[in-house]
DRENPA-3360 file (N, C-alpha, C; in nm, 2 decimals, always signed):
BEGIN
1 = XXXXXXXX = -27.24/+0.79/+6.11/-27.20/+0.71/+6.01/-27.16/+0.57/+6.06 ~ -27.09/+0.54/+6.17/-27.04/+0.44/+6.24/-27.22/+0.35/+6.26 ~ -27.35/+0.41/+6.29/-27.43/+0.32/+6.36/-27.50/+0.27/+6.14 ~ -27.43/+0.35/+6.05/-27.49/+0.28/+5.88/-27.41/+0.14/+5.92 ~ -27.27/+0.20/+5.93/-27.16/+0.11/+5.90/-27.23/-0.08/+5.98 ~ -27.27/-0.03/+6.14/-27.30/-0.12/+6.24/-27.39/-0.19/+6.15 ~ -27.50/-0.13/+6.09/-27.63/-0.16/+6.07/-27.63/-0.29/+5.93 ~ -27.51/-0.25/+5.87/-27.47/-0.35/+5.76/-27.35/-0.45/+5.75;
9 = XXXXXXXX = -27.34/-0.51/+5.87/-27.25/-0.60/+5.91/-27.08/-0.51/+5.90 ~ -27.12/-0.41/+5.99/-26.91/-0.33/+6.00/-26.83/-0.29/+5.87 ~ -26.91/-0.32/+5.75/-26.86/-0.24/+5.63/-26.88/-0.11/+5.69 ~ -26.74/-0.08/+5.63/-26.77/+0.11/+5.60/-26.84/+0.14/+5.51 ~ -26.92/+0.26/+5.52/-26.98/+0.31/+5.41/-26.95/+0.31/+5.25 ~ -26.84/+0.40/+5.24/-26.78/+0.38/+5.09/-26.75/+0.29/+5.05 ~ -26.71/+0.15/+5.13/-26.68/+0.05/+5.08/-26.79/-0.01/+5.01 ~ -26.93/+0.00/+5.09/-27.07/-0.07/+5.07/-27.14/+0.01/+4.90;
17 = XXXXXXXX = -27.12/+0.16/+4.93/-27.15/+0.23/+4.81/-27.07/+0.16/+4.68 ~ -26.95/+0.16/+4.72/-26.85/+0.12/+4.58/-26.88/+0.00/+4.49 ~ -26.99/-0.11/+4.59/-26.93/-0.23/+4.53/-27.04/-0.22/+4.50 ~ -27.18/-0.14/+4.54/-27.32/-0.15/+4.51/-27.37/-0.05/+4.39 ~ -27.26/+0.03/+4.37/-27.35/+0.17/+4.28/-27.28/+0.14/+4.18 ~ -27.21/+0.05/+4.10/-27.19/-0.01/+3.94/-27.30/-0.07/+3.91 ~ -27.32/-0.18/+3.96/-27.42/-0.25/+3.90/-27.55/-0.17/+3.93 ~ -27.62/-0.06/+3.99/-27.72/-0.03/+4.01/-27.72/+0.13/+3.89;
25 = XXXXXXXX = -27.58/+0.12/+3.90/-27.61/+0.24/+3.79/-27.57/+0.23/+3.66 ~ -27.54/+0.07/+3.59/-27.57/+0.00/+3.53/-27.70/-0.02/+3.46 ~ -27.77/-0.06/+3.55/-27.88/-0.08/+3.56/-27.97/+0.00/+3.52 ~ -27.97/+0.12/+3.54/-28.00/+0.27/+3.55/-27.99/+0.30/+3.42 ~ -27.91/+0.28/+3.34/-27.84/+0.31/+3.24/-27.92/+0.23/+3.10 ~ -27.97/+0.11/+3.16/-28.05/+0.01/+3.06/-27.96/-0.10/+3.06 ~ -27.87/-0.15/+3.08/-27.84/-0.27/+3.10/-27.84/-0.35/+3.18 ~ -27.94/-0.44/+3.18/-28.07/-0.50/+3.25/-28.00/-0.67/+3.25;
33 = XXXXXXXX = -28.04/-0.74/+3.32/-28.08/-0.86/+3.35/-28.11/-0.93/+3.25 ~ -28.22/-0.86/+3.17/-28.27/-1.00/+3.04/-28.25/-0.89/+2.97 ~ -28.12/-0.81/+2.91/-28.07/-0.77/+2.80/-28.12/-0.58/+2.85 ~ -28.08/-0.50/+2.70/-28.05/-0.36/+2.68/-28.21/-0.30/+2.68 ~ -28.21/-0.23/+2.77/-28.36/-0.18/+2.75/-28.39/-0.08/+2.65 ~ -28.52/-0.07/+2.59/-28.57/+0.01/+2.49/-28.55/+0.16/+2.56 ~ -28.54/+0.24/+2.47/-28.53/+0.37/+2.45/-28.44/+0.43/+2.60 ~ -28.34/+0.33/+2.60/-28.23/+0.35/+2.74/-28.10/+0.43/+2.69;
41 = XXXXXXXX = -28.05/+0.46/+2.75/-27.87/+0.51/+2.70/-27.83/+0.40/+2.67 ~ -27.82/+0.29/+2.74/-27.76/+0.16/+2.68/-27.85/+0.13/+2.57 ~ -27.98/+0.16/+2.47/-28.00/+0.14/+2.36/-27.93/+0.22/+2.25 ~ -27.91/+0.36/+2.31/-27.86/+0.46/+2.23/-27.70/+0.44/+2.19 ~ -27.57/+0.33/+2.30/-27.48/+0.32/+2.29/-27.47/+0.21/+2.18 ~ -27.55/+0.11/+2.23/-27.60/-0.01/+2.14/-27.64/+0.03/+1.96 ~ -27.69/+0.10/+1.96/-27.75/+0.15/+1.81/-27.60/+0.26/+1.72 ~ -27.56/+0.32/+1.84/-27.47/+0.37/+1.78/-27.32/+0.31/+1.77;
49 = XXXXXXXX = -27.27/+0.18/+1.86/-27.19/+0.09/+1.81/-27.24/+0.00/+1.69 ~ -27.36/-0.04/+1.67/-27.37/-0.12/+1.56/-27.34/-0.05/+1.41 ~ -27.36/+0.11/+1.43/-27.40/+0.17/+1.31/-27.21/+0.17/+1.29 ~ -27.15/+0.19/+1.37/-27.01/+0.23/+1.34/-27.01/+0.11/+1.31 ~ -27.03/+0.01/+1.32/-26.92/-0.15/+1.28/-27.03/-0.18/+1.22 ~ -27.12/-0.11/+1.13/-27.13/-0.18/+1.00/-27.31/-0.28/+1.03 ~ -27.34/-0.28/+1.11/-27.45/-0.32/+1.21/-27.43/-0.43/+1.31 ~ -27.36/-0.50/+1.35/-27.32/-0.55/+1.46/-27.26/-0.49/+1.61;
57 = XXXXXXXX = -27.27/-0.53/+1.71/-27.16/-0.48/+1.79/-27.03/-0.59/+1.84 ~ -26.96/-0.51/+1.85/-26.83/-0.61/+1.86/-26.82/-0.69/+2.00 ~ -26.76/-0.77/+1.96/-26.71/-0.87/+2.09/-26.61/-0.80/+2.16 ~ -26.63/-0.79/+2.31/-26.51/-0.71/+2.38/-26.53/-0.53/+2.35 ~ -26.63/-0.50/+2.33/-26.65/-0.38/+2.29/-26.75/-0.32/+2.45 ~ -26.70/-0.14/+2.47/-26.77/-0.13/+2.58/-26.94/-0.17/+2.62 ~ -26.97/-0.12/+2.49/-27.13/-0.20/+2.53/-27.11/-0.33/+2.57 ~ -27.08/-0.43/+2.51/-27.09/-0.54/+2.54/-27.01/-0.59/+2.68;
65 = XXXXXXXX = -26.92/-0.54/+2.69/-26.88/-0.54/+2.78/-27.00/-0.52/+2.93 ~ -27.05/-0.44/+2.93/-27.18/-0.38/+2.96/-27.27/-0.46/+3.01 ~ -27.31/-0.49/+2.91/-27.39/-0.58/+2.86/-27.37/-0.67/+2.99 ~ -27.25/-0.74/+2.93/-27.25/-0.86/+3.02/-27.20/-0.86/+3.17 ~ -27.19/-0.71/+3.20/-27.19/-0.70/+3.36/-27.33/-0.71/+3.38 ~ -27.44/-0.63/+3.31/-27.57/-0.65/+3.35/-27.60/-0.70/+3.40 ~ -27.58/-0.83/+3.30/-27.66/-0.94/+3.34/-27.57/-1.05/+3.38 ~ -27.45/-1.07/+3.44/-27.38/-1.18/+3.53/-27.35/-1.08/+3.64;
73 = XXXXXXXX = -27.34/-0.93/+3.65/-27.26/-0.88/+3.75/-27.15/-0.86/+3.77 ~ -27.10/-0.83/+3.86/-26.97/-0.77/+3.85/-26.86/-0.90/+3.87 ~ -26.75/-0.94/+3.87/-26.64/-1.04/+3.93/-26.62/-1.07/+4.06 ~ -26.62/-1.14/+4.12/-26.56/-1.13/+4.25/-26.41/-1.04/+4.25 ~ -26.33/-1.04/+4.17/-26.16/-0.93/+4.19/-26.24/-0.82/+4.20 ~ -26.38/-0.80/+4.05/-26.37/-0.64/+4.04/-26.46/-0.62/+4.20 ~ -26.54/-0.68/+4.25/-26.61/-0.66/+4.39/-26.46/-0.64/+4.50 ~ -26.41/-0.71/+4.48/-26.27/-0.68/+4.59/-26.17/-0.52/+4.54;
81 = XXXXXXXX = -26.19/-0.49/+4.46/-26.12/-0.38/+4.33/-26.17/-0.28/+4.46 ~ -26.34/-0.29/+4.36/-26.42/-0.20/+4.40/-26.42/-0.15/+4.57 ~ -26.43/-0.22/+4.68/-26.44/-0.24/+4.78/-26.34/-0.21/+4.85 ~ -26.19/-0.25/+4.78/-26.05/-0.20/+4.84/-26.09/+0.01/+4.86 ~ -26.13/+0.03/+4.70/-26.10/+0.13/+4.68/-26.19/+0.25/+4.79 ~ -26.31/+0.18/+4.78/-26.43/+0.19/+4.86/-26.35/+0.24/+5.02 ~ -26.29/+0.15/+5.07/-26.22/+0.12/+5.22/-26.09/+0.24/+5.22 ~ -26.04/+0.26/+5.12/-25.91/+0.37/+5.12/-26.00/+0.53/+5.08;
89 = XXXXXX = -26.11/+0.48/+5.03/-26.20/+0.66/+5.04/-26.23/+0.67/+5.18 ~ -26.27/+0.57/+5.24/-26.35/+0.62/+5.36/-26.24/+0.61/+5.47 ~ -26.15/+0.54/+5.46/-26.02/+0.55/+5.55/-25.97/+0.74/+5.54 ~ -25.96/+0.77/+5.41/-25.91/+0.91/+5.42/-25.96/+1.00/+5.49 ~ -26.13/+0.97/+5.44/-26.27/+1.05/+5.46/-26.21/+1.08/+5.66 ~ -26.18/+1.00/+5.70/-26.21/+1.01/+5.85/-26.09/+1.13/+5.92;
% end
């Protein structure tokens, strides 16, 4: 594990996983780059928030929320969040 860690500038592993498998499994999920992809979970969460609120989806709402990690990404805090927490799994792990 130490020669992964070497191989990606001395990040520990879990730290590298933590900050990288949101947005990838995001992604995964249909919330894409240039918007919600067709016949994705993120269309199915999308169709079924609009139907509860009447046909829109709300502002601040977890899709949307979603949404707009897609496609801006994560924060720099939540990357540091992410990455703390990443560093205290793999600190334990050892």
């Amino acid at each position: 594990m130490e020669a992964v860690a070497a191989a990606i500038g001395g990040a520990p592993l879990p730290t590298v996983v933590a900050v990288t498998a949101a947005p990838l499994a995001l992604g995964a999920m249909g919330f894409t780059g240039t918007g919600i992809a067709a016949a994705s979970i993120a269309a199915k969460m999308m169709s079924a928030a609009a139907i509860a609120n009447g046909g829109g989806v709300a502002a601040g709402s977890l899709v949307a929320t979603l949404q707009s990690v897609g496609v801006v990404g994560l924060s720099t805090s939540t990357n540091i969040i992410l990455g703390t927490v990443g560093a205290a799994v793999g600190a334990m792990s050892t």
